[in-house]
ROLUM-418950 format. One record per residue (C-alpha): x negated, y, z. Coordinates in steps of 0.5 Angstrom, whole numbers, padded with zeros to 4 digits, always signed. Layout:
BEGIN
XYZ/...
//
This chain:
BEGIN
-0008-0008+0018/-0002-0008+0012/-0001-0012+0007/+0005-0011+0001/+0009-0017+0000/+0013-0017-0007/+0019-0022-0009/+0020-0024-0016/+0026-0027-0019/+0031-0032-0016/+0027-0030-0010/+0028-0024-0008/+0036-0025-0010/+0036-0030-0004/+0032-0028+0001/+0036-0020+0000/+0029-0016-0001/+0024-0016-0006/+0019-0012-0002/+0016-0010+0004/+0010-0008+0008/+0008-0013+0014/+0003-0012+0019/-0003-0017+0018/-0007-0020+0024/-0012-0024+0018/-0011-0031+0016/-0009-0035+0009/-0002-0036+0004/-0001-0042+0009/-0001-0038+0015/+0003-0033+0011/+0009-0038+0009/+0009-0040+0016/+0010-0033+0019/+0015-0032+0014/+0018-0039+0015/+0020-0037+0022/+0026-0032+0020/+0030-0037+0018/+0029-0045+0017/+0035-0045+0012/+0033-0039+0008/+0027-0037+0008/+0023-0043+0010/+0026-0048+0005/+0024-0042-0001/+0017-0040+0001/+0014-0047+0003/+0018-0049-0004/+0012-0053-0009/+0015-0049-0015/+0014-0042-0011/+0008-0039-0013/+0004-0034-0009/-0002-0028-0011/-0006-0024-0008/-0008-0018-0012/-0005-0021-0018/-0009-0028-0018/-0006-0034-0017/-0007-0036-0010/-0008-0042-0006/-0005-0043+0001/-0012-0044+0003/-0013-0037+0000/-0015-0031+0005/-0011-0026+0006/-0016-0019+0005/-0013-0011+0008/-0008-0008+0004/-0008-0014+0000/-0001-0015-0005/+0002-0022-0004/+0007-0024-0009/+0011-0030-0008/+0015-0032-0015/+0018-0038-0018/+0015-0042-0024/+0017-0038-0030/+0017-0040-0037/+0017-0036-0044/+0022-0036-0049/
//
């Protein structure tokens, strides 16, 4: 199965994208980080496992122990705030 990762912000800046599609065995957001975690202890790890990041899946606020479902959309963004 797929699902579509978005980055927002600051993030997608950082990371050098600010979408893909990632094949997608089942599981949940902390299983997801830890995925990504792996492309890069001194990018990629720090910024997605970072306590400001926040994730959704389908346009919900997520938890890490939130399940991942097929064809989902997961966005990954910083705390934002409103002027």
């Amino acid at each position: 199965m797929r699902i579509e990762l978005l980055y927002f912000a600051s993030l997608a800046d950082k990371l050098g994208c600010d979408r893909e599609s990632l094949d997608w065995q089942g599981g949940t957001v902390a299983d997801l980080k830890a995925l990504l975690s792996t492309r890069g202890a001194d990018t990629w790890a720090p910024l997605i496992n970072a306590n400001s990041t926040r994730c959704a899946i389908n346009q919900q606020l997520a938890q890490d122990d939130s399940e991942i479902p097929s064809g989902a959309e997961v966005a990954f963004f910083p705390p934002v705030t409103g002027g």
